[in-house]
N, C-alpha and C positions, 0 to 999 in steps of 0.2 A: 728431620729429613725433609727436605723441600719437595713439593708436589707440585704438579700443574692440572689445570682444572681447567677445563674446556668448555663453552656453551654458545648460545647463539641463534644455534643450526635449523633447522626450519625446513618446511616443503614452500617451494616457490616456484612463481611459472617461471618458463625460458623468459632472459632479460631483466628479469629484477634483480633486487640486492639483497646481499645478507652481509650484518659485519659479524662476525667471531669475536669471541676472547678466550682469553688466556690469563688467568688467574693463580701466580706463582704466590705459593704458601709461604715462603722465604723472598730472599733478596734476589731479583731477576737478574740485579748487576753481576752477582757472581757468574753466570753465563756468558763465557762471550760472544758467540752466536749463537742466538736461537731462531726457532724455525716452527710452521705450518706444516705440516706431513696430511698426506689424506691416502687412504684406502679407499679406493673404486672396489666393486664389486668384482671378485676373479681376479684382484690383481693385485701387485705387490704395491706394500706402502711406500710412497713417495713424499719426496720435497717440492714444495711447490712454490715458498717465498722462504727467506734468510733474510737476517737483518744484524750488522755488525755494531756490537756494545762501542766499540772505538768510534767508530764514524759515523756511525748510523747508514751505512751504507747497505743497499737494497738488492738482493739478486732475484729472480723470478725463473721459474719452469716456461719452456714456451709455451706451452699452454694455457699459460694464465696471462703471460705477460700482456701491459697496457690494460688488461682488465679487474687484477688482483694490486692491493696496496696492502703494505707489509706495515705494523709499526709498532715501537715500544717504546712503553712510559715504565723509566726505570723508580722514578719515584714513589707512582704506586703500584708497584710489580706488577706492572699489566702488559700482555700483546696485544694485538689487535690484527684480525685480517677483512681487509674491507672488498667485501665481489660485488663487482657490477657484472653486468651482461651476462648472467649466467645462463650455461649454457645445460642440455641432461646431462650431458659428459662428466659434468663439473660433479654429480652425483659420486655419495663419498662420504664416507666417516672423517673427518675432519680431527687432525690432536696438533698439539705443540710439545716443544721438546727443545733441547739442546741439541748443537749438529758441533761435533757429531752425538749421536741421542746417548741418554741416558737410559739403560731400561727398568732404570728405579724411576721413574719420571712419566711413563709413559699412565695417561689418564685412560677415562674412559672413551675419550673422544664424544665431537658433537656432529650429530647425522644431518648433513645437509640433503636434502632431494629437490632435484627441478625437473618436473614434471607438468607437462598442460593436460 
């Protein structure tokens, strides 16, 4: 059974960067979209980047857009979420998954904090 493995995550001041991954135990190809989800603190998990196996095609939450880049190496089952300009907001358990999610799939997530 395929797993996804999450890391990265960090405390960083507002403005810097963090990149994520995403570390699929199996073959990432069999997904055909997968995705970046974060939990904020009080609030329901969200999607924040998707990235489509066919095209490599990119969607973004407003939220992030222009500040978050989505990517995957299906070679070596990897994702990737690269933030710039991170904002507190952006404060958040961080997972990856398949969209729509699996809940065999769902990892531990990786805790990002931007705090000064």
């Amino acid at each position: 059974q395929v797993q996804f493995v999450e890391s990265g995550g960090g405390l960083v001041q507002p403005g810097e960067s963090l990149r994520l991954s995403c570390a699929a135990s199996g073959s990432m190809s069999d997904f055909a979209v997968t995705a970046w989800y974060r939990q904020r603190p009080g609030m329901q998990r969200e999607v924040v980047a998707r990235i489509y196996r066919s095209n490599g095609l990119t969607l973004y939450a407003d939220s992030v857009k222009g500040r978050f880049t989505i990517s995957r190496n299906n070679a070596n089952n990897m994702m990737y979420l690269e933030m710039n300009s991170l904002k507190p907001e952006d404060t958040a358990v961080y997972y990856c998954n398949s969209l729509p999610y699996r809940a065999s799939l769902w990892g531990q997530g990786t805790q990002v904090t931007v705090s000064s």
